[in-house]
C-alpha positions, -999 to +999 in steps of 0.1 A: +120-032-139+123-050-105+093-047-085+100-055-042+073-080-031+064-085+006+037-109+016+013-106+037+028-121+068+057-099+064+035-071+061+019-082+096+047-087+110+059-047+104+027-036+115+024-053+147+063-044+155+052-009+145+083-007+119+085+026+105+068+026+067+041+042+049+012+022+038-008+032+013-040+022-002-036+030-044-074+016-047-108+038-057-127+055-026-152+032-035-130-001-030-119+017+002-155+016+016-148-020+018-119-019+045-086-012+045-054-030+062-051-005+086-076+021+100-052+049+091-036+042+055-022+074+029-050+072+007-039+077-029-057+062-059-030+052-084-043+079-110-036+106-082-002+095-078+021+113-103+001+145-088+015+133-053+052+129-057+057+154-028+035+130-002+058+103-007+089+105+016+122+088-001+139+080+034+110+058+046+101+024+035+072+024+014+044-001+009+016+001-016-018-022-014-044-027-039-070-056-044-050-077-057-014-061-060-010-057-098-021-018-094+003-015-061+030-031-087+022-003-114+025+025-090+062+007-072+075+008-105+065+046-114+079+058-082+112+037-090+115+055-118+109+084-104+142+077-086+128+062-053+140+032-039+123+019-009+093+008-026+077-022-020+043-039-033+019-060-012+016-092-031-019-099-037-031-072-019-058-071+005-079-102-013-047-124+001-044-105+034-082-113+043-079-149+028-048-153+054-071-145+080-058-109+087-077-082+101-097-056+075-107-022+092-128+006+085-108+038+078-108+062+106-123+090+089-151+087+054-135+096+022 
């Protein structure tokens, strides 16, 4: 199966143009504690995620984060066989965005 990759600049890029997608964050709460792209991410640890179907909106572009984008890459591909299509994987996650210099934010609210 096909996974979409987006780097990190292209990822920026969205964000700062304030594109209309869903981020979300598919790492522990304790990863989390670490930062997080964006101070307002969907939280949703990959093992939560067949339980969450329903939170994920299949008219939206989606893009899942991890650490280092191999989890984000398992949980594209589930949803794409799930039937979704507009799913998209950080490629290496939020190790690469820091290492490009990117901003890391704490979330808004504690887990």
């Amino acid at each position: 199966m096909f996974v979409k990759n987006i780097d990190v600049h292209e990822l920026a890029e969205m964000l700062f143009n304030n594109e209309s997608l869903l981020l979300i964050d598919v790492r522990t709460t304790g990863e989390m504690a670490a930062g997080v792209i964006t101070t307002t991410p969907k939280v949703m640890p990959l093992v939560t995620l067949p339980m969450r179907m329903n939170d994920i909106p299949r008219d939206k572009k989606v893009v899942f984060y991890c650490r280092t984008g191999a989890r984000s890459a398992q949980a594209c591909m589930y949803f794409q066989q799930q039937g979704f299509d507009n799913m998209h994987n950080l490629y290496g996650g939020i190790i690469m965005w820091a290492q490009n210099g990117l901003p890391i934010s704490r979330l808004a609210q504690p887990l």
